[in-house]
Structure formats: structure tokens, C-alpha cells
Backbone as JSON Lines, residues from 0, in Angstrom:
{"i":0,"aa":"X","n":[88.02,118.3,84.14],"ca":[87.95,116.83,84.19],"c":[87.26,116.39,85.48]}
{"i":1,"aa":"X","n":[86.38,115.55,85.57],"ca":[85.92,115.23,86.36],"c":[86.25,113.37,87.46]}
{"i":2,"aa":"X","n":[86.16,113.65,88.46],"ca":[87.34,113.17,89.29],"c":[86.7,112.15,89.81]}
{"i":3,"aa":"X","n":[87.1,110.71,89.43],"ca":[86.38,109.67,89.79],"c":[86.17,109.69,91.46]}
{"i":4,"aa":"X","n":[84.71,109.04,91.67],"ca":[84.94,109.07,93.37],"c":[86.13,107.87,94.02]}
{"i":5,"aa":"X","n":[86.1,108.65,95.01],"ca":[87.46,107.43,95.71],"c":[88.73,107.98,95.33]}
{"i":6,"aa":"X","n":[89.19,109.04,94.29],"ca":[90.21,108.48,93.84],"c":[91.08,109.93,94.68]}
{"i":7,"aa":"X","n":[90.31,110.78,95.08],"ca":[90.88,112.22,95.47],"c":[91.62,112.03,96.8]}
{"i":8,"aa":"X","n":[92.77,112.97,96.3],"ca":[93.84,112.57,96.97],"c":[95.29,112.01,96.0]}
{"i":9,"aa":"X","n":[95.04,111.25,95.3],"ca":[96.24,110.13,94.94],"c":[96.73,111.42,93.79]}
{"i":10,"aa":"X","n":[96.07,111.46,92.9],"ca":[97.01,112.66,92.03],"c":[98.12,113.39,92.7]}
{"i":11,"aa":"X","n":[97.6,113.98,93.67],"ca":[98.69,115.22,94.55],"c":[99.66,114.74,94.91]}
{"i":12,"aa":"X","n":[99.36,113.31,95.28],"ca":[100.8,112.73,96.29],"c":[101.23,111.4,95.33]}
{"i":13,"aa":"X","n":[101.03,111.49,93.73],"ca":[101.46,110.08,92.7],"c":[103.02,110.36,93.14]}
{"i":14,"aa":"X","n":[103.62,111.24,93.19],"ca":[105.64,110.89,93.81],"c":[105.36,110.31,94.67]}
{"i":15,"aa":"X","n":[105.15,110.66,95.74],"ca":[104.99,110.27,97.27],"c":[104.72,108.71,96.87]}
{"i":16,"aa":"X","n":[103.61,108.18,96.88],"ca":[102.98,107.2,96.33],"c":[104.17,105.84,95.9]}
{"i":17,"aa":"X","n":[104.29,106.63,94.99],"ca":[105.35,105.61,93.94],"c":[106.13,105.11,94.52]}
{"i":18,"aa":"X","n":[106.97,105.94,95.59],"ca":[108.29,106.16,96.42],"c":[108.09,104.74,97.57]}
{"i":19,"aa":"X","n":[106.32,105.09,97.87],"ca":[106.4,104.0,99.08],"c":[105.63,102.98,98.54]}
{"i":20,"aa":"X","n":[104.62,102.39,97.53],"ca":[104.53,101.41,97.07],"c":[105.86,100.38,96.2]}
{"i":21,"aa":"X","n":[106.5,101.13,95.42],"ca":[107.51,100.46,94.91],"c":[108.47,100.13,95.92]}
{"i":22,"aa":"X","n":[109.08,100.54,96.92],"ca":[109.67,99.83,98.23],"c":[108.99,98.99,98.59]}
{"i":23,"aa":"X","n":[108.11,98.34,98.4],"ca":[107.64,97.16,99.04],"c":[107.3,96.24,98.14]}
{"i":24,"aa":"X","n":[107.98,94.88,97.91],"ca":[107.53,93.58,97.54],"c":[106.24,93.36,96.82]}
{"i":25,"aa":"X","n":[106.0,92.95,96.22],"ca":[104.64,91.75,95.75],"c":[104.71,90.92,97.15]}
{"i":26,"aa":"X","n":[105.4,90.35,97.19],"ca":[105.9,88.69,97.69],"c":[105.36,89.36,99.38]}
{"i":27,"aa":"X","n":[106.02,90.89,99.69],"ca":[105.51,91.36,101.05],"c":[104.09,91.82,101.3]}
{"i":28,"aa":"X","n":[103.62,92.77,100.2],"ca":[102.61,93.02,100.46],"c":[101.34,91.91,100.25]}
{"i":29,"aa":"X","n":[101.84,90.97,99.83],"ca":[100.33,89.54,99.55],"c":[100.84,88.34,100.43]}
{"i":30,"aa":"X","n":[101.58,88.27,101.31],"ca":[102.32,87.28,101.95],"c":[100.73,86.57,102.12]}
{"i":31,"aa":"X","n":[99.57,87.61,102.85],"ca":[98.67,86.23,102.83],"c":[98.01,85.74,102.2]}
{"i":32,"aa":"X","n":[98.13,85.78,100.92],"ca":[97.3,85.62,99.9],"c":[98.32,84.82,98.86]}
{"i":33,"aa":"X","n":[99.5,84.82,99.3],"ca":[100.2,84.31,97.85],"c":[99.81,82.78,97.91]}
{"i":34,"aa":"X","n":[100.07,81.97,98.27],"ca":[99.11,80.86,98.16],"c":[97.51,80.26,97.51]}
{"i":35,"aa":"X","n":[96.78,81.66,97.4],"ca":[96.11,81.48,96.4],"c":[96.0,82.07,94.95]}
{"i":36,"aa":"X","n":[97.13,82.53,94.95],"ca":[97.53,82.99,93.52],"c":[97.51,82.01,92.28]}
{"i":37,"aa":"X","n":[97.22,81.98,91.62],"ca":[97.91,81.08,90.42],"c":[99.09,80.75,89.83]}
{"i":38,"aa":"X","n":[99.48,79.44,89.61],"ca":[101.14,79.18,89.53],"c":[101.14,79.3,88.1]}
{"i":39,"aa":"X","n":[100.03,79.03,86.89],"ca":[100.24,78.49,86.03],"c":[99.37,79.77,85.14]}
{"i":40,"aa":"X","n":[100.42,80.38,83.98],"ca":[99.71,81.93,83.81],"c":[98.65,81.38,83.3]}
{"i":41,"aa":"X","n":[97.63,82.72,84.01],"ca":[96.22,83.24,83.62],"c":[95.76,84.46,83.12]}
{"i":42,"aa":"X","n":[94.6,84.72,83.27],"ca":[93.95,86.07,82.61],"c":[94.12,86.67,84.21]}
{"i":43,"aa":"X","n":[94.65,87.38,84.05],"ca":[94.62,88.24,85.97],"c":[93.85,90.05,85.46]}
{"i":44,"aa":"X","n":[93.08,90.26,86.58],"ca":[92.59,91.78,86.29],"c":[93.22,92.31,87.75]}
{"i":45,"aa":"X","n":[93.88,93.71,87.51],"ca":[94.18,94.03,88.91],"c":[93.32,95.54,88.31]}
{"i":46,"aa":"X","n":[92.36,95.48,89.72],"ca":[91.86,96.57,89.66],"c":[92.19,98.16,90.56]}
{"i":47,"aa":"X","n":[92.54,99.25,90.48],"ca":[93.29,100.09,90.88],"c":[94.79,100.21,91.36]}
{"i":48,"aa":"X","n":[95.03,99.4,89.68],"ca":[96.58,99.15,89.83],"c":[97.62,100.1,90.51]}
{"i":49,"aa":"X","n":[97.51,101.51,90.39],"ca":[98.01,102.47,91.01],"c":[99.49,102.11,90.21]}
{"i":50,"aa":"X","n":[100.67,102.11,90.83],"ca":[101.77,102.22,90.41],"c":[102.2,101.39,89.39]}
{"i":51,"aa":"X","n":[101.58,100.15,89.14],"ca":[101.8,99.23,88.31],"c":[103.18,98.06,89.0]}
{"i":52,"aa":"X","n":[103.21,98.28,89.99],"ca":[103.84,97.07,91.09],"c":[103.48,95.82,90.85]}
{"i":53,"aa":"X","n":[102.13,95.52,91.04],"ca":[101.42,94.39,91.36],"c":[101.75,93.59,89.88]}
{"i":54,"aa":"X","n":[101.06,94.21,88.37],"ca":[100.36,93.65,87.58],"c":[102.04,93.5,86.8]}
{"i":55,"aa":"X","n":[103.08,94.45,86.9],"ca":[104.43,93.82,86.22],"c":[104.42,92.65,87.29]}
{"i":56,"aa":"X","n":[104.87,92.17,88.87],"ca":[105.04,90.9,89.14],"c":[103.98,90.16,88.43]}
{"i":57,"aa":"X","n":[102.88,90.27,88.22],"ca":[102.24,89.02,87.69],"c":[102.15,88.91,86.13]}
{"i":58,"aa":"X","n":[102.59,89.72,85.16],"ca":[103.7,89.82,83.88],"c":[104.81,88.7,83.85]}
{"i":59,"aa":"X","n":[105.25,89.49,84.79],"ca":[106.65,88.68,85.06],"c":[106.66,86.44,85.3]}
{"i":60,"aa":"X","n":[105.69,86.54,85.57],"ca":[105.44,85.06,85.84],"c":[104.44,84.76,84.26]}
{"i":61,"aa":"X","n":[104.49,85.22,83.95],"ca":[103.54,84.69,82.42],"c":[102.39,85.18,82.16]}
{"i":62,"aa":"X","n":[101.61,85.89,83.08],"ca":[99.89,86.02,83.25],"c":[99.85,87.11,81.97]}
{"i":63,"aa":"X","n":[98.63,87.21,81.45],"ca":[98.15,88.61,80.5],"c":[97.33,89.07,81.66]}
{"i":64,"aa":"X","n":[97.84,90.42,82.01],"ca":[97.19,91.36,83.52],"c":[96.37,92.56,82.36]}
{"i":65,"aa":"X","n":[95.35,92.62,82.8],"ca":[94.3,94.2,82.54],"c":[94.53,94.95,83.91]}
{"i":66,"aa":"X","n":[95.49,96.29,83.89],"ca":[95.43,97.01,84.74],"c":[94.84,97.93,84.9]}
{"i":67,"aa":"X","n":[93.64,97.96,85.52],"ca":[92.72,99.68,85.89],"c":[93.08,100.36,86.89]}
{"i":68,"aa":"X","n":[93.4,101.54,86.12],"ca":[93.8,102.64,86.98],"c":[93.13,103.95,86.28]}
{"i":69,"aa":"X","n":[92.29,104.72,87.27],"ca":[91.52,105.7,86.72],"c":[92.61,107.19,87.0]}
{"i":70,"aa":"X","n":[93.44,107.1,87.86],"ca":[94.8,108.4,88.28],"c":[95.35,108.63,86.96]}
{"i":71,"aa":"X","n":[94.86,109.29,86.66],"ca":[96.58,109.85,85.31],"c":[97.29,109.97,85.55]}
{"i":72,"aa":"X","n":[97.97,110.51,86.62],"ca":[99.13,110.89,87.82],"c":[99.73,109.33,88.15]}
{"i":73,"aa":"X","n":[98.7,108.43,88.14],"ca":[99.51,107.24,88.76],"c":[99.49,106.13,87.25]}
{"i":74,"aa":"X","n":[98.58,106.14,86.6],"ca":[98.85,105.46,85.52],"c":[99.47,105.45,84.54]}
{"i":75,"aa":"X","n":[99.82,106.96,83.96],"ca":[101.06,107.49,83.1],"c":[101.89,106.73,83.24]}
{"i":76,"aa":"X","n":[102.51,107.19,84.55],"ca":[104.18,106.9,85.05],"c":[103.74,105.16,85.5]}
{"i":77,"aa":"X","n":[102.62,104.55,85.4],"ca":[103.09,103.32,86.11],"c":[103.27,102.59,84.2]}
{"i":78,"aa":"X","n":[102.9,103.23,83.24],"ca":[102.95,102.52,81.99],"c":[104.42,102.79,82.19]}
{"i":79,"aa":"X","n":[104.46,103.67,82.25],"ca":[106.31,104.04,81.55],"c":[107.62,103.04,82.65]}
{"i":80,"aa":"X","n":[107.19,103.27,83.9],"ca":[107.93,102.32,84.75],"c":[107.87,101.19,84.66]}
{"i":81,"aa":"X","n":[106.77,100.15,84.18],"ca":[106.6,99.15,84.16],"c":[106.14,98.76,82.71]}
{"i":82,"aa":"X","n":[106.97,98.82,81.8],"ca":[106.53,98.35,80.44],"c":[106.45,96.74,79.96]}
{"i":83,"aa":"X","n":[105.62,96.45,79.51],"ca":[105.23,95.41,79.42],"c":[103.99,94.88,78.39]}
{"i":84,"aa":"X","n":[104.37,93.88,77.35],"ca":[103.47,93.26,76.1],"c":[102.67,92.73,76.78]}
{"i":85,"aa":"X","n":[102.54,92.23,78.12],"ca":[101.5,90.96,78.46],"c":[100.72,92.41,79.79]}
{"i":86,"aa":"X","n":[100.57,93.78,79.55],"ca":[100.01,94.81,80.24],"c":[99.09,95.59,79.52]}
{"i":87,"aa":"X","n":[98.29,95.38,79.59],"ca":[96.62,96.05,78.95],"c":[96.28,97.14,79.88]}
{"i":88,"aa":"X","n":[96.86,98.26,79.98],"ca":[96.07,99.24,80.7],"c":[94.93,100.22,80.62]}
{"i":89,"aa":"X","n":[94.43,99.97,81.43],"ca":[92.58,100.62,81.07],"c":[92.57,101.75,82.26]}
{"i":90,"aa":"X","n":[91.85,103.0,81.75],"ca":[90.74,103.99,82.28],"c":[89.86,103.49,82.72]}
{"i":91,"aa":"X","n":[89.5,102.88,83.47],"ca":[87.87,102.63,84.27],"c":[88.17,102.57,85.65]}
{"i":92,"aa":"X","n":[87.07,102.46,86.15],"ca":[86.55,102.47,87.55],"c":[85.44,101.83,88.31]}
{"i":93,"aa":"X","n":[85.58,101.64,89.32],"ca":[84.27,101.1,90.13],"c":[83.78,102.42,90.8]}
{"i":94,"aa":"X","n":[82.3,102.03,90.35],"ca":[81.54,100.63,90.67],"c":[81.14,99.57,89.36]}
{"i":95,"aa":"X","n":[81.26,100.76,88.29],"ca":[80.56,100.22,86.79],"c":[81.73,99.72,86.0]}
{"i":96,"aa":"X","n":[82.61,100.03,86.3],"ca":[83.51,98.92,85.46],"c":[83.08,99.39,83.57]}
{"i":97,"aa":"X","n":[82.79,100.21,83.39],"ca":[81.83,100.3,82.15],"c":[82.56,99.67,80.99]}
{"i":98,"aa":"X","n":[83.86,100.78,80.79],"ca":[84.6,100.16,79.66],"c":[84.88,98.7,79.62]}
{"i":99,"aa":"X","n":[85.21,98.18,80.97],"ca":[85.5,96.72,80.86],"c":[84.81,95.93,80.39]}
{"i":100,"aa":"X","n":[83.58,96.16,81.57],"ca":[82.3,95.16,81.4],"c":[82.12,95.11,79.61]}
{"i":101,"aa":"X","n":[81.96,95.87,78.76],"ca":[81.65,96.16,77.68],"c":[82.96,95.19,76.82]}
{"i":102,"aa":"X","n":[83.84,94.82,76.99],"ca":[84.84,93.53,76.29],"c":[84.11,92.57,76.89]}
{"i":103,"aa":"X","n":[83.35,92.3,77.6],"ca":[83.03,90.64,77.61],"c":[83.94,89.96,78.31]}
{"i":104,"aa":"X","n":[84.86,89.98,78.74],"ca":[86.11,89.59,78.92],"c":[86.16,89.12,80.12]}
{"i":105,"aa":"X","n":[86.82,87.8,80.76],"ca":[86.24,86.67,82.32],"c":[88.14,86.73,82.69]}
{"i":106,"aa":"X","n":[88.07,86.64,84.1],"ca":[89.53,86.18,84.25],"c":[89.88,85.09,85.56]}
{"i":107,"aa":"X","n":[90.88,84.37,85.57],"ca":[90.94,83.76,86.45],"c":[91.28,84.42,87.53]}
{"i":108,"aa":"X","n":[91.81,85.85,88.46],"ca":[91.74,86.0,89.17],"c":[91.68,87.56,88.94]}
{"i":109,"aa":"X","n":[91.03,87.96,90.17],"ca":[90.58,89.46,90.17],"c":[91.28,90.15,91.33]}
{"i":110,"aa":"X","n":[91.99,91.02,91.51],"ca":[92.62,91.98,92.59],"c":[92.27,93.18,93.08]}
{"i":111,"aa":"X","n":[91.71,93.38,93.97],"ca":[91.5,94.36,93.88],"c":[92.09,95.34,95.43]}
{"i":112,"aa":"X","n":[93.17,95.74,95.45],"ca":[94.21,95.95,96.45],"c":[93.87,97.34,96.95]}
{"i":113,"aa":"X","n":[93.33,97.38,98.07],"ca":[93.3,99.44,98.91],"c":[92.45,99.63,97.67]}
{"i":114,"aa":"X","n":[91.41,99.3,97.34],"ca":[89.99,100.0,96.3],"c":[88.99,99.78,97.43]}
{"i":115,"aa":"X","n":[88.11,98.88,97.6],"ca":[86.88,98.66,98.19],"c":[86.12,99.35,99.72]}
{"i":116,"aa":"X","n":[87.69,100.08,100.46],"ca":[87.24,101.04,101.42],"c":[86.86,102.37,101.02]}
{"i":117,"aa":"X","n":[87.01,102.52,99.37],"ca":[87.0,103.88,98.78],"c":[85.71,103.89,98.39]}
{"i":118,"aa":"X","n":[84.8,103.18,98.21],"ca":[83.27,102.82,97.63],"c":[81.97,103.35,98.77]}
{"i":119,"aa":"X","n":[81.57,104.26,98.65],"ca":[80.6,104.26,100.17],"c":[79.52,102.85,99.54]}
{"i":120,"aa":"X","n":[78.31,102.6,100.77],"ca":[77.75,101.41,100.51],"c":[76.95,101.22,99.94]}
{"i":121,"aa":"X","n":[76.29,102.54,98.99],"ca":[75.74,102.2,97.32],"c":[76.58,101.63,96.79]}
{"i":122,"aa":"X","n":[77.73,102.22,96.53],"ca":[78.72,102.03,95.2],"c":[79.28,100.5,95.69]}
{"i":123,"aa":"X","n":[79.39,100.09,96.93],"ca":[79.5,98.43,96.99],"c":[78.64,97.32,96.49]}
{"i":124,"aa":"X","n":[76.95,98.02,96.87],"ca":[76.25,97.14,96.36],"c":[76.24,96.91,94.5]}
{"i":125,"aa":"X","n":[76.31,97.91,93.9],"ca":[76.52,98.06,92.62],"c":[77.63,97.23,92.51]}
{"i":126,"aa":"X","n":[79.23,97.55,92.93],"ca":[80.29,97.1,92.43],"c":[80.27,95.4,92.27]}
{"i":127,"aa":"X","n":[79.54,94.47,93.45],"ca":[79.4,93.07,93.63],"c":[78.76,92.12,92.35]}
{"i":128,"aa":"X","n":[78.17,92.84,92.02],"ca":[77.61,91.84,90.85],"c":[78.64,92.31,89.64]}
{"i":129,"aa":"X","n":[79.56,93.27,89.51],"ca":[79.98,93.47,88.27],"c":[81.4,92.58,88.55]}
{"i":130,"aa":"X","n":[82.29,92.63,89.77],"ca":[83.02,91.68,90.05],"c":[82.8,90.6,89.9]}
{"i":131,"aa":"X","n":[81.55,90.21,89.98],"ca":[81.33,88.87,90.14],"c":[81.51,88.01,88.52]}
{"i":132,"aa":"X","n":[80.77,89.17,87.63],"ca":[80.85,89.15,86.06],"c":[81.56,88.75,85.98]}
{"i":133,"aa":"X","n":[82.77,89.62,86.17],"ca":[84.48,89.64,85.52],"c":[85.37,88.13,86.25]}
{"i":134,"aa":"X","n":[84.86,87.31,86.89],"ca":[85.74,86.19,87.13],"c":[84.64,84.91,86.51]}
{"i":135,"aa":"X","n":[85.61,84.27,86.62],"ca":[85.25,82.92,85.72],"c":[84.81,81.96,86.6]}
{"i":136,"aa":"X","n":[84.24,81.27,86.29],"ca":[84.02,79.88,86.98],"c":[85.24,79.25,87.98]}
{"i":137,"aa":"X","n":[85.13,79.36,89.31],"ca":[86.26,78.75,89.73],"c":[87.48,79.51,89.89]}
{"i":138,"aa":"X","n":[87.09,80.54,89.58],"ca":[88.47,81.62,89.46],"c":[88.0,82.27,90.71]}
{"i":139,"aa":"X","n":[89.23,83.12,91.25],"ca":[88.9,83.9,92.92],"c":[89.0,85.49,92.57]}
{"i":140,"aa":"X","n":[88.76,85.81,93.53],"ca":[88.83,87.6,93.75],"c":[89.63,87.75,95.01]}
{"i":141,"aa":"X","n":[90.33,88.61,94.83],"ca":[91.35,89.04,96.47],"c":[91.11,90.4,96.8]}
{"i":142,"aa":"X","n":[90.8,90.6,97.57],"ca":[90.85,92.02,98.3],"c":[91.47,92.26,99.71]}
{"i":143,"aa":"X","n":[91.95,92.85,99.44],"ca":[92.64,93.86,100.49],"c":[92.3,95.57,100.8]}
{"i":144,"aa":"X","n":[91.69,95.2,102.12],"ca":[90.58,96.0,102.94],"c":[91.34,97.25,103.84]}
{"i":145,"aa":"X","n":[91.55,98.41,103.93],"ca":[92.6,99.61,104.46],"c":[91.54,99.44,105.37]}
{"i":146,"aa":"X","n":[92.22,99.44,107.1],"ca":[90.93,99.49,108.2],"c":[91.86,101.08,109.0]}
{"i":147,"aa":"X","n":[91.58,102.33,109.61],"ca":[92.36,102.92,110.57],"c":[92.14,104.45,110.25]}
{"i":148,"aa":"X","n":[92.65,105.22,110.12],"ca":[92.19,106.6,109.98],"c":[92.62,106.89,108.47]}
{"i":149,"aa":"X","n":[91.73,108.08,108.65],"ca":[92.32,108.14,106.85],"c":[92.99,109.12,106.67]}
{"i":150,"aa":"X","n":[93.57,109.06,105.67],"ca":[94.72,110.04,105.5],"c":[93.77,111.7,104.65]}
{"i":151,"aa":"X","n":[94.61,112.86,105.69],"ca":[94.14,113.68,105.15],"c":[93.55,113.99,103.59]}
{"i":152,"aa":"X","n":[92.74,114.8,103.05],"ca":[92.37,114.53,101.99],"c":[92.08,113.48,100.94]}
{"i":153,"aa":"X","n":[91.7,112.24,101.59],"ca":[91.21,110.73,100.79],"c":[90.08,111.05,101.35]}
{"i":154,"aa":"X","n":[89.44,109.85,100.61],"ca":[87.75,109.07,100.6],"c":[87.68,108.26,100.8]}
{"i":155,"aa":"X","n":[87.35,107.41,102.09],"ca":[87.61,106.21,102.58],"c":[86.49,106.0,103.61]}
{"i":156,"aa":"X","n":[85.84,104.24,104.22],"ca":[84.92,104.22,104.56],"c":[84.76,102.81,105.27]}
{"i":157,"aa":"X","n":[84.94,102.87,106.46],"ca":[85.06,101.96,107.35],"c":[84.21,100.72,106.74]}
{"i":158,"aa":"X","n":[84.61,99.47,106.53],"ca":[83.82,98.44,105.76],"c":[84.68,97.38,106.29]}
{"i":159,"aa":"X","n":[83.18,95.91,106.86],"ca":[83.28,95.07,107.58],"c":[83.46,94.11,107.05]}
{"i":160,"aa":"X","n":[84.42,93.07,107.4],"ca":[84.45,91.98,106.72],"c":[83.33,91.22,106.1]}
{"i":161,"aa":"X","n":[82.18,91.29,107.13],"ca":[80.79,90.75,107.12],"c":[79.91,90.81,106.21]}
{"i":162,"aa":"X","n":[79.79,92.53,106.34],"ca":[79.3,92.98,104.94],"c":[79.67,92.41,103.43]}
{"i":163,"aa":"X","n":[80.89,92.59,103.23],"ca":[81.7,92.4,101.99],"c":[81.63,90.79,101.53]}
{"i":164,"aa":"X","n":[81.57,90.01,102.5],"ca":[81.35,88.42,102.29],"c":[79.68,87.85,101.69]}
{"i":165,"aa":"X","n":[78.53,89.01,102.42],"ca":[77.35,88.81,102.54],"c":[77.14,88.82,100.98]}
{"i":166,"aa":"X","n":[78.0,90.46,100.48],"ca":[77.43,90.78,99.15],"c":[78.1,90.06,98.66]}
{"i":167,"aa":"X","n":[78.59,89.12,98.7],"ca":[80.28,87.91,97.63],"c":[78.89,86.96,97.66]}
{"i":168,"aa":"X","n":[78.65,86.42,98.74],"ca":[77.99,85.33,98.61],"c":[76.06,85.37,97.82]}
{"i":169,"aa":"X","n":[75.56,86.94,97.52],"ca":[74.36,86.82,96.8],"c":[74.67,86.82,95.57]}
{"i":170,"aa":"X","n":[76.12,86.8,95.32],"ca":[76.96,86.94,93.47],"c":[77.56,85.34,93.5]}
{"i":171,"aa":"X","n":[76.99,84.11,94.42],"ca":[77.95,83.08,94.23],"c":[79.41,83.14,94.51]}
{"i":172,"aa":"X","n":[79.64,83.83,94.96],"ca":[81.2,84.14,95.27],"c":[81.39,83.3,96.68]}
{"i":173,"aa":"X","n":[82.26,82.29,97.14],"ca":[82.23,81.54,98.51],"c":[83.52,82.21,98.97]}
{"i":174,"aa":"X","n":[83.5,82.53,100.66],"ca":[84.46,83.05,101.19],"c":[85.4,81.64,101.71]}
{"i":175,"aa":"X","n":[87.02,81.89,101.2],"ca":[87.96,80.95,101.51],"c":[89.5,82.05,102.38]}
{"i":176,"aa":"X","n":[88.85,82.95,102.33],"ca":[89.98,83.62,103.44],"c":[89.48,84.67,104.44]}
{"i":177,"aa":"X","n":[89.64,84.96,105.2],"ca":[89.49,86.15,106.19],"c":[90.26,86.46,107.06]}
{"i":178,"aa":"X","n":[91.27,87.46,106.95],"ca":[92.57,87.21,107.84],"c":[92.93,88.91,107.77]}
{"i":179,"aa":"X","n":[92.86,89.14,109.08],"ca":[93.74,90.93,109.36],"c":[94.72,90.68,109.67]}
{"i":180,"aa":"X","n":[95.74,91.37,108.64],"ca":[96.9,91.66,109.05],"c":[97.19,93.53,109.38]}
{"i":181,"aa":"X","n":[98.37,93.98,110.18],"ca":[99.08,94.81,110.46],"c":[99.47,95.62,109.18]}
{"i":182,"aa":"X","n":[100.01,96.74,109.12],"ca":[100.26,97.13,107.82],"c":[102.13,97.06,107.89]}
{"i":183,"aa":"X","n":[102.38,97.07,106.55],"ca":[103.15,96.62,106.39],"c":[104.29,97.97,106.15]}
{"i":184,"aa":"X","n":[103.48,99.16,106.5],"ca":[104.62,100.42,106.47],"c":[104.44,100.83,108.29]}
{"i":185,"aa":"X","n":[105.75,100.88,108.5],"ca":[106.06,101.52,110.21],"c":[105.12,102.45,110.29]}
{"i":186,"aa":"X","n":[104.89,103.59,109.83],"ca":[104.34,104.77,110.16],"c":[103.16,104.32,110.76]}
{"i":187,"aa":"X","n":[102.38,103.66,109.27],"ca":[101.15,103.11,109.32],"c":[100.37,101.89,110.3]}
{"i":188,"aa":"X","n":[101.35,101.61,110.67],"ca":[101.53,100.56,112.08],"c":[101.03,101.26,113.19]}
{"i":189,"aa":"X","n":[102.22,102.32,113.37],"ca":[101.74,103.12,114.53],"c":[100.8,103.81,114.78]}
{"i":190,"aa":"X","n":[99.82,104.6,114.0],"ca":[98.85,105.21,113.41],"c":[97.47,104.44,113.75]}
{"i":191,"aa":"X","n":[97.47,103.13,113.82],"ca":[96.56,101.92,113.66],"c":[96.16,101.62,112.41]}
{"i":192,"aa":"X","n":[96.61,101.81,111.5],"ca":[96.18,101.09,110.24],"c":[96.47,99.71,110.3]}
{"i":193,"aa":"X","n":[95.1,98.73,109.94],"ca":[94.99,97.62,109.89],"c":[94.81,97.0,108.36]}
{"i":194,"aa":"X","n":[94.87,95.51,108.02],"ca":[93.92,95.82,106.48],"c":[93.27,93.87,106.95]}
{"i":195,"aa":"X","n":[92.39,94.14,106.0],"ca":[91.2,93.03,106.19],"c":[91.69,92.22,104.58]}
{"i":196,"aa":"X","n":[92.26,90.75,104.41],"ca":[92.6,90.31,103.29],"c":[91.6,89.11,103.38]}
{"i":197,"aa":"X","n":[90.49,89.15,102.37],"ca":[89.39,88.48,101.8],"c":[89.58,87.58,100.98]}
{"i":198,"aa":"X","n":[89.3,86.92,100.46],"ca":[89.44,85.62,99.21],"c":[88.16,85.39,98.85]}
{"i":199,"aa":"X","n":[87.56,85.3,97.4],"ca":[86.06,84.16,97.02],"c":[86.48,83.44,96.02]}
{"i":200,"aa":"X","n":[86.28,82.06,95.9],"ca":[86.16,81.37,94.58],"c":[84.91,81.57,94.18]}
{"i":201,"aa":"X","n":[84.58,81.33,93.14],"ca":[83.29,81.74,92.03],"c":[83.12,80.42,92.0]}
{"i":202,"aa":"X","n":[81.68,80.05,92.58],"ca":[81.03,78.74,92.48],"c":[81.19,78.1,93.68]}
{"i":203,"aa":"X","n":[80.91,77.36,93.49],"ca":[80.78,75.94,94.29],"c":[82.23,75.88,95.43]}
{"i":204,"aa":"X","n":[82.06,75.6,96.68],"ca":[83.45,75.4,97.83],"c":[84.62,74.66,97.42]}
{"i":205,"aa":"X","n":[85.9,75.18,97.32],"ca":[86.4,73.9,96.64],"c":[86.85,73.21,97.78]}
């Protein structure tokens, strides 16, 4: 089987993983972003859902979530832990999005949480216009940016706020957040892990 880029690493440690994403909140890990969430359910895409944390809280409030997760290791067990009628889980990946792109399919908000440091800066320029596809008019994209050393055996790649806004804004995408926060696990604190949390609405400033 051949092993999406970015993703090496997460198979080996999907226990590990599970253990320390599911200890932590929705409500903690997006504290700066929950404000631009949507109150009123939407089409939500979370892209490298990993444990399936994220896309059950936004289930849970009404949304129909498409969760991509390319890990078998992490997507198996995040179907079975997190079961759910309003959970569409998909095989794909960035940068091509292939299977997705290919439904046609627009959403009001796009997630894409610890993915976009995994992309070296071909696979960013590619990934920007296909994000850009997948949201709707007026609808936003969130990212959350891993900044600090990387953990043995990952694929990861120092990426600037600057950059990431430049390529938002030749896709129409307008930047409405830019804010580093601390990480939100002790270890990872101490270590220097930082993360970079981004926002674009699609179109016009609101």
C-alpha cells in the first residue's frame, strides 16, 4: 500500500494519538476560532479528521461533516468511536482532494487542523485552489498551523503565516484571523511547539 505523503508516522502511534487527542476539548483545542464557527448547521468538511473528535462535535450541533482521513489506523477506529448519520467519511488527501473534488460538492466551512505543515511547498501551491473549490461563497476555511520541532518519524515543514495568506488571497480567499497560540499539551509547550490559527472568508471582506 502506498503511503500518502504527510501522513508517515500517525499509523504507528493511532493508540498513542487517540489517547491524547480525545483528552482534549473541541471547545479547547479551537478556543480561537470558535467564534467563527457556524451556529446554525451547515455543510462542514474537516479535512484530516484523524480521530474523529472534531467532526462528531460538529455532528453533535446539527452540521452534515465530510471527514477525510487518509490513516486506516486512525480512520477505522475514529468511525467506530464516533458513530454518526450526519458523518460521511472519505479516503482522500491533499493536495488533490481527487475523490472529493469529483462530488462537486461546496461547504460552508472547511477545517483543516495539524494538515498544512505536512504539504512541502509544491503540494501547497496545488492544495490552494482546490480548497478554495470546496467552500462556498462566503463560507471560511480554518487552519491550524503546527510551528516547533517535529516529532521523530513525521513529515512536517516549517510554513509562514505570510505565505499561506498570499496563496488564500490569489484563490479570493480574504484573511480575517491570524493569531499564534501556545500548544495546548504540557509536553508540547515545553518542547516549543507553537501553532499559527488562520481564518479566510471566500469573497468579498465581510
Amino acid at each position: 500500500m502506498v503511503q500518502v505523503s504527510g501522513t508517515e508516522g500517525y499509523a504507528e502511534e493511532a493508540d498513542e494519538l487517540f489517547k491524547q487527542y480525545e483528552s482534549i476539548a473541541f471547545a479547547d483545542a479551537h478556543r480561537t476560532v470558535l467564534h467563527l464557527i457556524p451556529t446554525m448547521p451547515g455543510r462542514v468538511l474537516d479535512i484530516g479528521s484523524g480521530t474523529g473528535r472534531d467532526a462528531a462535535w460538529f455532528a453533535g450541533r446539527g452540521h452534515s461533516v465530510v471527514a477525510v482521513e487518509p490513516t486506516v489506523a486512525m480512520r477505522l477506529p475514529a468511525m467506530a468511536l464516533h458513530p454518526s448519520p450526519r458523518i460521511d467519511w472519505l479516503n482522500d488527501s491533499l493536495p488533490d482532494l481527487a475523490l472529493l473534488l469529483s462530488r462537486g460538492e461546496t461547504f460552508d466551512l472547511v477545517m483543516l487542523t495539524a494538515v498544512w505543515m505536512h504539504l512541502d511547498q509544491a503540494q501547497r501551491r496545488r492544495a490552494m485552489p482546490n480548497l478554495a473549490s470546496l467552500v462556498r461563497a462566503r463560507g471560511t476555511i480554518i487552519m491550524k498551523i503546527r510551528h516547533g520541532p517535529v516529532p521523530p518519524g513525521r513529515r512536517m515543514f516549517e510554513v509562514s503565516a505570510e505565505e499561506t495568506i498570499n496563496l488564500a488571497r490569489m484563490q479570493g480567499l480574504h484573511p480575517v484571523l491570524n493569531v499564534r497560540t501556545e500548544s495546548s499539551q504540557e509536553r508540547n509547550r515545553h518542547a516549543g511547539v507553537s501553532w499559527i490559527n488562520l481564518a479566510f472568508v471566500k469573497g468579498k471582506a465581510p
